[in-house]
C-alpha positions in Angstrom: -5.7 32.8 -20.1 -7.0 29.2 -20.5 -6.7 26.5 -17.8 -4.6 23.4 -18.4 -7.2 20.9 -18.0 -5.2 17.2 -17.0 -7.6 14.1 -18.0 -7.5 10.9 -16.3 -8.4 7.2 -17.8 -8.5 5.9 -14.7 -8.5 6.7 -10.5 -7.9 3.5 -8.6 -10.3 3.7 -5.4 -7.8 2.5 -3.1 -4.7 3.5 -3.4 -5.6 6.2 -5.5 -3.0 6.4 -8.5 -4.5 8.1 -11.5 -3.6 6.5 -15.2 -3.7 9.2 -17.6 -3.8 6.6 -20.7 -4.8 3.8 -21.8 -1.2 3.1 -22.6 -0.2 3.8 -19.3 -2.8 1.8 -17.8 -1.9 -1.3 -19.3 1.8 -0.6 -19.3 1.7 -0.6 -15.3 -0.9 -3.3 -14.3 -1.2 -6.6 -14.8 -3.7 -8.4 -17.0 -6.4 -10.9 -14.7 -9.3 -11.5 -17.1 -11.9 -10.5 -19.2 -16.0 -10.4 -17.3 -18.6 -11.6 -19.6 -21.6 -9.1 -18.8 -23.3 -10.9 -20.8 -27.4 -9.3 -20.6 -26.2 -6.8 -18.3 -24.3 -4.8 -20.7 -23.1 -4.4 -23.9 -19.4 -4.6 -23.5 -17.0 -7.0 -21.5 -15.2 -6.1 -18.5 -11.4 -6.5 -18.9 -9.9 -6.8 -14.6 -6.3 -5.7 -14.0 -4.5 -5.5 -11.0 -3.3 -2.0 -9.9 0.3 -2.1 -8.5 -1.3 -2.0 -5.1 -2.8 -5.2 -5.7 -7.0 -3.7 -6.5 -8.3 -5.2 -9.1 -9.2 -2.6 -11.6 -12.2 -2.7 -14.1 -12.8 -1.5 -17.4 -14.9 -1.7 -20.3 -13.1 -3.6 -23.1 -12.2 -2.5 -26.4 -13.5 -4.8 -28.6 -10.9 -4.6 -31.6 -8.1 -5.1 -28.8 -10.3 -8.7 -27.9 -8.0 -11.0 -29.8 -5.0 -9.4 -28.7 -5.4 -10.1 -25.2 -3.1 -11.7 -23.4 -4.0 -14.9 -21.6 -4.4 -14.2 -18.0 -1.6 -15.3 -15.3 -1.8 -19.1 -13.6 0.1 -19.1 -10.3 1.5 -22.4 -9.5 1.5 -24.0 -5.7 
């Protein structure tokens, strides 16, 4: 008998709340920005906002770069 083995994308550290997908990661947060990590790492960071208000990190995926959406300006 084999275990059912559940993966997670991503664990927010606060509140918690596991994304199981990709999909499902960027279907519930919201989109703040890419990071430039310039000589630090190879890849971006893409920030999104877990519903509990964390910002979330991630490394980006770099055919999805032109497809981002541009990030949210409040207005005072």
């Amino acid at each position: 008998m084999s275990a059912v083995v559940k993966t997670t994308y991503k664990e927010c550290s606060t509140c918690f709340r596991i994304y199981e997908s990709r999909n499902q990661y960027e279907d519930t947060t919201d989109y703040v920005g890419v990071i430039s990590t310039g000589k630090y790492s190879d890849r971006d960071l893409e920030l999104r906002n877990c519903v509990c208000g964390s910002t979330l990190a991630t490394h980006c995926e770099e055919e999805k770069k032109d497809a981002w959406p541009s990030p949210v300006k409040r207005v005072k």
